[in-house]
C-alpha positions as CSV (number, residue, x, y, z in Angstrom):
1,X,-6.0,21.7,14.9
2,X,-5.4,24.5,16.8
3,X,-5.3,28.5,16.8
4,X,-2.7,28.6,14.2
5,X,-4.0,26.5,11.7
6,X,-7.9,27.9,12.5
7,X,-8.8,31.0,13.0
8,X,-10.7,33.9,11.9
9,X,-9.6,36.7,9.7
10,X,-11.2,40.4,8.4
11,X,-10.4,42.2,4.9
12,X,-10.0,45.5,4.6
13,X,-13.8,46.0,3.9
14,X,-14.6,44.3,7.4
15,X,-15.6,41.1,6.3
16,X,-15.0,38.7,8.6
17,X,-13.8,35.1,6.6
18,X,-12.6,31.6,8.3
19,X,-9.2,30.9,7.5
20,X,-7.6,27.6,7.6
21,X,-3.9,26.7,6.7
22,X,-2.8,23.3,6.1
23,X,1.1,24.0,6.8
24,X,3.2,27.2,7.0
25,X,6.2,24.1,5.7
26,X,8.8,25.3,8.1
27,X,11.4,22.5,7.0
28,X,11.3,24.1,3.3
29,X,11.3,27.7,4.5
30,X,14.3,25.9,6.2
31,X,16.0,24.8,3.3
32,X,15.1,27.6,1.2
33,X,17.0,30.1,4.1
34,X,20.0,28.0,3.4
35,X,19.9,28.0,-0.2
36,X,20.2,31.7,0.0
37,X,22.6,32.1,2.3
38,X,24.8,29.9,0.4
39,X,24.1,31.0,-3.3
40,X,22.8,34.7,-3.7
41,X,24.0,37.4,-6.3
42,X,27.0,37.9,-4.2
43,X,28.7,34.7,-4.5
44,X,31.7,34.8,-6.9
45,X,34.0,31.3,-8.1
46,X,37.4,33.7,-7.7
47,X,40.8,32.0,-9.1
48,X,44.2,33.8,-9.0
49,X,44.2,34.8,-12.7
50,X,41.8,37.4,-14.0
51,X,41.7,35.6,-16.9
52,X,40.3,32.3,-15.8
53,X,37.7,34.1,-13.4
54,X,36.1,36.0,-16.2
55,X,36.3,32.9,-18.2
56,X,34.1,30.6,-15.3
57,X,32.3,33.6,-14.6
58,X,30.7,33.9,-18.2
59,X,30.9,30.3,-18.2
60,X,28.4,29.8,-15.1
61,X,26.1,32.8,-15.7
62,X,25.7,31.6,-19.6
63,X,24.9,27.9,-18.5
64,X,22.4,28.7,-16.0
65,X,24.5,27.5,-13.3
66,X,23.3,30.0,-10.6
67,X,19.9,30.0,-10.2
68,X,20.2,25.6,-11.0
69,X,23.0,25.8,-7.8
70,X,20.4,27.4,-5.5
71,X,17.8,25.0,-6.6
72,X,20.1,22.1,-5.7
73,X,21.5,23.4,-2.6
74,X,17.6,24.0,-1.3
75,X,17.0,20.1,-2.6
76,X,19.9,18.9,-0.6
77,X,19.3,20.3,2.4
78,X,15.8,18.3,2.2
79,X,16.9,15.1,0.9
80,X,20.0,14.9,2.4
81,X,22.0,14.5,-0.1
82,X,23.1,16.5,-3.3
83,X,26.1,17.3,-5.8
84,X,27.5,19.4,-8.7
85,X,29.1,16.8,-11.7
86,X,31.0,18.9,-14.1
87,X,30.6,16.6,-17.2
88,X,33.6,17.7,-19.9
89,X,33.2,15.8,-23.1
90,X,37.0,16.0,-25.4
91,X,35.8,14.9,-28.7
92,X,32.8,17.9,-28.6
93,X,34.8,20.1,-26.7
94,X,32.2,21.0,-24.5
95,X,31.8,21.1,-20.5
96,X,28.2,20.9,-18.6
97,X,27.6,20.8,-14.9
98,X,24.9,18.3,-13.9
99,X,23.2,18.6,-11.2
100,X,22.1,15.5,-8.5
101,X,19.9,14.6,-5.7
102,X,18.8,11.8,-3.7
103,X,15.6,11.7,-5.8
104,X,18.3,10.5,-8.3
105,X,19.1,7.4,-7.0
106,X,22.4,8.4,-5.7
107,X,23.7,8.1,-9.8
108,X,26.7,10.9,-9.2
109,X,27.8,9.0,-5.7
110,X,28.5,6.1,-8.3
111,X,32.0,5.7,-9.7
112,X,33.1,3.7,-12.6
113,X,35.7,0.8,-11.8
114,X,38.3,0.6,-14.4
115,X,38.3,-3.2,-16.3
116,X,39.2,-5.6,-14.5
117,X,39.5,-3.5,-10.8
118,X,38.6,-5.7,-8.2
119,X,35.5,-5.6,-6.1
């Protein structure tokens, strides 16, 4: 395939061993570059009252949100498509963040018609 992909190699001993790579997967080292660019220990969700950032702050670091973000920026940027759903349920009083992909079938590009809404 190529000097790249074949080649030979020596250890620290002097052993000399054949070395052959498959791919060095530039298009996920790609994606991966963007993911942390985007979403590194840095990034902060900042709204005008103290208050409320401390509360999304605790919020998003207790729920996993980060390191899930990162993970979904990096699948986006391969598939093509990706979003954040925050899911807030009344009755439990509870709010989750979903996250989405192509690999999903698109589900959070989907929006409910209200009954009866025309086509």
């Amino acid at each position: 395939m190529g000097d790249f992909y074949d080649y030979r190699d020596a250890d620290g001993f002097g052993r000399v061993y054949e070395v052959h790579h498959r791919s060095i997967m530039p298009a996920m080292r790609v994606c991966r570059e963007w993911g942390s660019l985007l979403l590194d220990e840095k990034t902060q969700v900042v709204y005008d009252a103290a208050a409320c950032t401390e509360w999304l702050d605790g919020f998003l670091t207790q729920s996993g949100f980060w390191g899930r973000a990162q993970e979904t920026v990096v699948r986006s940027f391969g598939l093509g498509t990706g979003a954040f759903a925050i899911w807030i349920d009344m009755a439990m009083r509870s709010v989750c963040i979903r996250h989405y992909d192509a690999e999903d079938g698109g589900a959070a590009f989907l929006g409910r018609r209200a009954a009866g809404a025309g086509a």
